[in-house]
TORDO-98712 format. One line per 2 residues: their letters; for each residue x, y, z of C-alpha. Coordinates in steps of 0.02 Angstrom, whole numbers, plus 50000, padded with zeros to 5 digits. Each point is the difference from the previous one (the first is absolute). Last residue first. Layout:
residues N
A> X Y Z | ...
***
This chain:
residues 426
XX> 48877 50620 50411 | 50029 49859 49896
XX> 50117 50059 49829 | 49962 49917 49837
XX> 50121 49941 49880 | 49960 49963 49800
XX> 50048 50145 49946 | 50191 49946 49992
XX> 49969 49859 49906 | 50003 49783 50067
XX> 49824 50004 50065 | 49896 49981 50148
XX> 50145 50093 50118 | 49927 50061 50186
XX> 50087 50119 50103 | 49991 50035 50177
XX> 49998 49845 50094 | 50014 50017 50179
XX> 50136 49892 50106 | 49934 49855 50102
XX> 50023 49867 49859 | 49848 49898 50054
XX> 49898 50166 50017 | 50047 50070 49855
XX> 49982 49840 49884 | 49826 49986 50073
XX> 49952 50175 49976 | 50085 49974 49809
XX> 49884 49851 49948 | 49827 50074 50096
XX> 50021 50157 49862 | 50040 49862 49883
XX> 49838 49884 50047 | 49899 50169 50027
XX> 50037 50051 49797 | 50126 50145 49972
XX> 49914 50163 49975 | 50054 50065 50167
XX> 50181 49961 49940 | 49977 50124 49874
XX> 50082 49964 49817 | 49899 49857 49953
XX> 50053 49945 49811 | 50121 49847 50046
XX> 49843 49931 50112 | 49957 49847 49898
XX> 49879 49892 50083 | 49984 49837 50109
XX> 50001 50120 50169 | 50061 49834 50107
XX> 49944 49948 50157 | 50124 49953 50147
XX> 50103 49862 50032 | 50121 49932 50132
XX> 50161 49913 49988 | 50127 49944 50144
XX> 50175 49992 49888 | 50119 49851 50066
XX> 50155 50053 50085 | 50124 49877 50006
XX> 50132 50070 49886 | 49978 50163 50084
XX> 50073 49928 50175 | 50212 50007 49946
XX> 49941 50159 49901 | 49945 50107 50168
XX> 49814 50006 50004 | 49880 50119 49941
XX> 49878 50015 50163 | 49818 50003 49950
XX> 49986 49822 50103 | 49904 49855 50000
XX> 50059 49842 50091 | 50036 49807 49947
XX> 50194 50049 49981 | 49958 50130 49876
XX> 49831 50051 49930 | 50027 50160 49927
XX> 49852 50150 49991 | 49887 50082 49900
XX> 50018 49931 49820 | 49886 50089 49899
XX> 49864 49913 49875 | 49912 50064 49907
XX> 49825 49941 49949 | 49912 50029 49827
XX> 50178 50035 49930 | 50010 50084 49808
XX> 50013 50162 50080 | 50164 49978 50094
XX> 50110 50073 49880 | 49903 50165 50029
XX> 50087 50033 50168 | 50170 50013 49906
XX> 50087 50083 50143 | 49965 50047 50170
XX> 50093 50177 50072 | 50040 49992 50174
XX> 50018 50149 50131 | 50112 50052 50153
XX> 50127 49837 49960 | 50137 49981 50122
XX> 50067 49879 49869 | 50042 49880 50101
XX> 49802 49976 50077 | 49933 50052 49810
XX> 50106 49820 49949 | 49940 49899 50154
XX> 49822 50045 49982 | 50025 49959 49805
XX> 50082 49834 50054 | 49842 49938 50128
XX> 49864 50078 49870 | 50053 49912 49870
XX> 49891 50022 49833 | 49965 49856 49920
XX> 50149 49913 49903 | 50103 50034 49845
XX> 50179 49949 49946 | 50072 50137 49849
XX> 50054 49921 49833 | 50172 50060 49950
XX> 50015 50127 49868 | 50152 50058 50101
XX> 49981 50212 50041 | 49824 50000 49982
XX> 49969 49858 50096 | 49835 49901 49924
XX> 49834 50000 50091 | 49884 50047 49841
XX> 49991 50121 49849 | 49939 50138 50118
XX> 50006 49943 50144 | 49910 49818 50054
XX> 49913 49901 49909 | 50086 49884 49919
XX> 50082 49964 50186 | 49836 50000 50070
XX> 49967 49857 49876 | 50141 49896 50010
XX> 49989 50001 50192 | 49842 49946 50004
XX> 50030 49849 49879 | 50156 49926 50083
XX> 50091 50073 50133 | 49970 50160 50130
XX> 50106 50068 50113 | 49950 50071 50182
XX> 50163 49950 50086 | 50131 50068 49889
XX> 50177 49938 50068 | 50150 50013 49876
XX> 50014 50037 49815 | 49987 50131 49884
XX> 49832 50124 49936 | 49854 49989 50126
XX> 49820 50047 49976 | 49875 50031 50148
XX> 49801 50046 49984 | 49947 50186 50020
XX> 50176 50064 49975 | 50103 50079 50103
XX> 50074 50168 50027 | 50062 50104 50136
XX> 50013 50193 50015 | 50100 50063 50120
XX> 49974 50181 50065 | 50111 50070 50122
XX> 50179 49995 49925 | 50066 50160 50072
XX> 50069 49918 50165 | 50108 49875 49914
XX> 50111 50143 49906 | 50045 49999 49844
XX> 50153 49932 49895 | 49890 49857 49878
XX> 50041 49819 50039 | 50035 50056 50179
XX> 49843 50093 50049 | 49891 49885 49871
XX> 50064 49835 50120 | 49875 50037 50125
XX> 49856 49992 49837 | 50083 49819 49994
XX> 50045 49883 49833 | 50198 49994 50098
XX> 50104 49967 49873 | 50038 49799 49916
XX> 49850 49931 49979 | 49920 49856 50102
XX> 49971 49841 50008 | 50151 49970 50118
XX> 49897 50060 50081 | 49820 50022 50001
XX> 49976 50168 50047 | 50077 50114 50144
XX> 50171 49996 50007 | 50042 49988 49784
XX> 49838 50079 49971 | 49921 49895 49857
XX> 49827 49972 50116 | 49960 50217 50014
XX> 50022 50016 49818 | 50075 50009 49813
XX> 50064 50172 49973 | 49989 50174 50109
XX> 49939 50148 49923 | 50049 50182 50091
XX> 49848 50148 49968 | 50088 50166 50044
XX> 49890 50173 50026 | 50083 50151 50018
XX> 49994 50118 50138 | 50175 50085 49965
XX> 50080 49897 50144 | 49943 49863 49929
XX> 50065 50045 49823 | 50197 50041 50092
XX> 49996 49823 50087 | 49965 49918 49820
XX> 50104 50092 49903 | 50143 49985 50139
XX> 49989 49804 49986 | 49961 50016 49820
XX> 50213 50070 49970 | 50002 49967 49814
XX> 49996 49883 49864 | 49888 50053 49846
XX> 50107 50066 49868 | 50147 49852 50032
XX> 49889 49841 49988 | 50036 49996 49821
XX> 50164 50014 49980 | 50019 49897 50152
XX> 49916 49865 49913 | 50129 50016 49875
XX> 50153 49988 50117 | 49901 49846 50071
XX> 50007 49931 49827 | 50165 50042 49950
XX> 50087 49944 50196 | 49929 49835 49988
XX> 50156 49915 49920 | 50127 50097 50094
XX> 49930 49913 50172 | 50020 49831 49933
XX> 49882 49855 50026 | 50080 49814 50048
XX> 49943 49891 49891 | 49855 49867 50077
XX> 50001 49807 50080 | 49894 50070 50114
XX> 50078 49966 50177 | 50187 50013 49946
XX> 50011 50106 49872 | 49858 50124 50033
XX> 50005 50011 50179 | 50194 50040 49985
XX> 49943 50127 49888 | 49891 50088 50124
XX> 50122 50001 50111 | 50106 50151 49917
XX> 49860 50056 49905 | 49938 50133 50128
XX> 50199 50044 49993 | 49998 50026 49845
XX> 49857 50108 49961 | 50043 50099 50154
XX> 50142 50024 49922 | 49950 50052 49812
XX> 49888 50128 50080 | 50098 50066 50074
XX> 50117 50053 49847 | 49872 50025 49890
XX> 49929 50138 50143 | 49816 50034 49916
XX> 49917 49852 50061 | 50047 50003 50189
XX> 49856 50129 50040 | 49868 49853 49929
XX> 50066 49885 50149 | 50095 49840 49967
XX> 49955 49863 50125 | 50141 49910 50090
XX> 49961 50054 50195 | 49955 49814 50018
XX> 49809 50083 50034 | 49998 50052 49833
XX> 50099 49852 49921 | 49850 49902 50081
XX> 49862 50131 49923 | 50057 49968 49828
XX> 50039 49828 50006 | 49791 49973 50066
XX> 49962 50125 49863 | 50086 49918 49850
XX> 49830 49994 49908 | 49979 49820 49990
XX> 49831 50002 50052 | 50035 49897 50158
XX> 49894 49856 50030 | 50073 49941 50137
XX> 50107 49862 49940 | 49989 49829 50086
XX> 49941 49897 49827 | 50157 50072 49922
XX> 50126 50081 50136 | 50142 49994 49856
XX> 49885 50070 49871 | 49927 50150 50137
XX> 50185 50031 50026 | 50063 50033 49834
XX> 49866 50096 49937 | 50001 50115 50167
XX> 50206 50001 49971 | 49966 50061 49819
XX> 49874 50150 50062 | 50133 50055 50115
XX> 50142 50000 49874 | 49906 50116 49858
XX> 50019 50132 50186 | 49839 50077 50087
XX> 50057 50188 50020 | 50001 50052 50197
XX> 49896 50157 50028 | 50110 50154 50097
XX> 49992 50124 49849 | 49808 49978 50006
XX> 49915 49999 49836 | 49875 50159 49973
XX> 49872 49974 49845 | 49868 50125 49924
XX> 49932 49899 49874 | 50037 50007 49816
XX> 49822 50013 49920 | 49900 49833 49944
XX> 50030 50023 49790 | 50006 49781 50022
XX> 50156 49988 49938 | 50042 50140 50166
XX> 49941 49861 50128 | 50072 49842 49905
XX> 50174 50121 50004 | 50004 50036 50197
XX> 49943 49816 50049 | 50142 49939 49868
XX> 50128 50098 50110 | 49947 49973 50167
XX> 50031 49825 49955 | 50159 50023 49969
XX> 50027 50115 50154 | 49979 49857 50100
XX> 49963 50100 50150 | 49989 49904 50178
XX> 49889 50122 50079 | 50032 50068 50197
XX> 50077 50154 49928 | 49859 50067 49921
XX> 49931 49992 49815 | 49885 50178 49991
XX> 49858 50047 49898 | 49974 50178 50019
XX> 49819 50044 49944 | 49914 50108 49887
XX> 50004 49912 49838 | 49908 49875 50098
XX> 50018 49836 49871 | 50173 49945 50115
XX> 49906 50004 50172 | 50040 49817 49988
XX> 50170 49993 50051 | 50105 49935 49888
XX> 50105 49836 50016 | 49882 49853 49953
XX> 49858 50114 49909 | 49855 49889 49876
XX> 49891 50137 49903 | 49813 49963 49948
XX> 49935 50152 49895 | 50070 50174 50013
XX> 49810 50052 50073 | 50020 49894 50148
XX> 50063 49831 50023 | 50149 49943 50131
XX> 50087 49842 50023 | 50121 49994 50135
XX> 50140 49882 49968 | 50120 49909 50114
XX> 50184 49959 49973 | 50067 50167 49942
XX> 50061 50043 50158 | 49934 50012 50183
XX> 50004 50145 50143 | 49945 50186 50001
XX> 49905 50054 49838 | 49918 50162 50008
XX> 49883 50118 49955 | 50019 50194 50005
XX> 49869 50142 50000 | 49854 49894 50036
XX> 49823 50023 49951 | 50001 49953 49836
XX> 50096 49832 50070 | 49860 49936 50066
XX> 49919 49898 49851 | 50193 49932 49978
XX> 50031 49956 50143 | 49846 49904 50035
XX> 50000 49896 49826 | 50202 49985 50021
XX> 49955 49891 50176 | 49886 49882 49930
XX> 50020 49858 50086 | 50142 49915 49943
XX> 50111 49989 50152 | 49960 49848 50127
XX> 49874 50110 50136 | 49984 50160 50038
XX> 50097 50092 49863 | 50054 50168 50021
XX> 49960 50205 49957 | 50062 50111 50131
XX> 49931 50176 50013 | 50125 50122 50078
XX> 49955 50131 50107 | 49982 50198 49939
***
C-alpha cells in the first residue's frame, strides 16, 4: 500500500495532529520522521484534549504502530513525561517502535539554545529553546549520539567527551559558563536509556517489511512548508527539513511509495516565532481572530506563546502545497471565520510596484505588501454541519475560491477543533 504523508502547508501550527489523528484508524503504522520536542500538536477526541511534542499522534489507536524514526532529534526526557501524562490519564500504553539509528537530544543542546538566543537578544530568531538547532548541528558535525550508542557505557562516555571537547571552550570563553562534564550526565542519560530500552529497535526494516506486507503507514511531519531550512524563510526556519521529500530519509522508506500527501492549512493564517509574515494582522482585528481562533485560541501548544494572525494567504499557501508536492489539502478551523460579514483573503503580493503570486526569496519578502480582496461572509455558526453540502453558499463559495487560488484540491474541511468535526468533499 503507498504511504500517506501528513504536513504543514504553510508556518507550522495548522492543525496537523487533528488530521493524523482522525486518519490514523485506517493506518497500520504512523510516523514521525524529522523534528523534536519543540512543536506541539494538539489533538481532541474522546480522551479529551491531549498536547504530543515527541509521539506520534496515532498514539489513542490501540491498533497502530507508532514509530519515532531516525530523522527525529529524541529527547528522551521528554518522551518520558509524554509516556506517563498519557498512562495518568488510564489512556492505554501505545504501541511504540524507537529507531536504534535516532540521535538523542543532549541536557547540553537545550543550554547552548538558552545561551545563544540571550547573547543574540533583540537579533534572536525566536527559537523555542528546545536544543534542536545544537542538536541537528552536532548531527551534521558527525557529533550526535545515536540511540544504538546508549547501551555501550564505555562508548558512550567517549562520544560524550569528545562532543564536549569544544563545546566547553564555547562555554568559558564566549559565555562566561562552567565547563560541562561528560561523567556528570552519564546517570540521567543512563536512566533514560532504562527507559527507552523496551521500545528501540530496527523501524527501518519494520517499516520496509509492513509495506511489503500491504500495510498501510501514515508519516507526520512538524511545523511546515516556510520553516524548511532550503526552502522556507531562512534563517527563519527550523532546524530539519519540514518536507513530505524529507519523510523517505527522516523515516527508512522508500521515495517512490509515498504517493499521497496530505497538506494542511488553515482557513485564515497564524504564525508562532519570528521572521517574515506578510499577511499579519495588528491591533483590534488581530486580537480578536486570535481569541477566536482553535480551541482555546491561537497560542503554541508547545510555548504558550501568542500565535500572529492574518487573512488567509493565498501567495504562501500556493507556495507551501507547491514544496510539499501536495495531491490534496485539508482547511482548518473554517468556523473561526463566522463572526466576519466580509472576509477577506489576500490574493496576491505587491512587490516592487507589481503583483505577483510568486513567494519571494527572503532578501525581497520584506517588501512585499499583501494585495487584499473580500468576499461575503456566512455570519453563522457552522461547528454542527457535518456535510460539506450542508455548508452555507458563502462557505461552499469560501473553499472553491481557496482551491482555485491555491491550485491543489481541497479535500477535507475542519469547522471544529474534535475529531467528528471533519468532513470529507467528494
Amino acid at each position: 500500500m503507498p504511504v500517506t504523508a501528513i504536513v504543514g502547508a504553510n508556518w507550522g501550527d495548522e492543525g496537523k495532529g487533528k488530521l493524523t489523528d482522525a486518519l490514523a484508524s485506517q493506518s497500520d503504522y504512523v510516523v514521525r520522521y524529522q523534528g523534536g520536542s519543540n512543536a506541539g500538536h494538539t489533538i481532541i477526541n474522546h480522551y479529551g484534549k491531549s498536547v504530543l511534542n515527541l509521539l506520534p499522534s496515532g498514539v489513542f489507536d490501540p491498533n497502530v504502530v507508532n514509530v519515532i524514526g531516525p530523522g527525529v532529534a529524541l529527547n528522551i526526557a521528554d518522551l518520558m513525561k509524554e509516556w506517563h501524562q498519557l498512562l495518568a490519564r488510564g489512556i492505554p500504553a501505545p504501541n511504540l517502535a524507537v529507531s536504534e539509528r535516532a540521535q538523542v537530544l543532549m541536557p547540553y543542546h537545550i543550554r547552548f539554545d538558552e545561551l545563544e538566543e540571550e547573547r543574540l537578544g533583540a537579533n534572536s530568531f525566536g527559537s523555542t529553546k528546545m536544543g534542536i538547532s545544537p542538536f541537528y548541528a552536532d548531527k551534521y558535525a558527525k557529533l550526535g549520539i545515536q540511540v544504538a550508542e546508549l547501551y555501550d557505557t564505555e562508548r558512550l562516555l567517549s562520544r560524550l567527551e569528545a562532543s564536549l571537547a569544544a563545546k566547553n571552550v564555547l562555554l568559558q570563553h564566549l559565555y562566561n559558563q562552567p565547563p560541562i562534564l561528560a561523567a556528570d550526565l552519564l546517570p540521567d542519560i543512563l536512566h533514560w536509556a532504562a527507559f527507552l530500552k523496551p521500545f528501540v529497535q530496527d523501524t527501518t526494516t519494520l517499516l520496509n517489511e509492513a509495506l511489503a506486507e500491504g500495510k498501510t503507514v501514515l508519516v507526520e511531519g512538524q511545523l511546515g512548508s516556510l520553516r524548511d531550512p532550503d526552502h522556507g524563510i531562512y534563517p527563519f526556519t527550523t532546524s530539519s527539513s519540514t518536507l513530505a521529500g524529507f519523510a523517505a530519509v527522516g523515516a527508512g522508506i522508500p521515495p517512490h511509495q509515498i504517493t499521497r500527501v496530505l497538506a494542511v492549512t488553515k482557513a485564515y493564517s497564524s504564525c508562532v516565532g519570528a521572521g517574515p509574515f506578510v499577511m499579519e494582522l495588528a491591533g483590534e482585528a488581530a486580537e480578536e481572530l486570535r481569541r477566536r481562533g482553535g480551541d482555546a485560541g491561537e497560542f503554541g501548544a508547545r510555548t504558550g506563546r501568542p500565535r500572529r494572525v492574518g487573512w488567509f494567504d493565498a501567495v504562501a499557501t500556493r507556495y507551501g502545497c507547491l514544496l510539499q508536492g501536495a495531491t490534496e489539502v485539508a482547511l482548518t478551523n473554517l468556523d473561526v471565520l463566522g463572526y466576519l460579514d466580509e472576509i477577506p483573503i489576500c490574493t496576491a503580493y505587491e512587490l516592487h510596484g507589481e503583483r505577483t503570486m510568486k513567494f519571494p526569496v527572503m532578501e525581497q519578502l520584506r517588501y512585499a505588501q499583501p494585495v487584499i480582496e473580500t468576499v461575503p461572509g456566512w455570519k453563522c455558526d457552522i461547528s454542527h454541519i457535518r456535510q460539506f453540502t450542508d455548508l452555507p453558499q458563502e462557505a461552499q463559495a469560501y473553499i472553491a475560491l481557496l482551491e482555485e487560488l491555491i491550485q491543489t484540491p481541497i479535500r477535507f474541511i475542519s469547522n471544529g477543533p474534535k475529531r467528528e468535526q471533519l468532513m470529507e468533499r467528494s
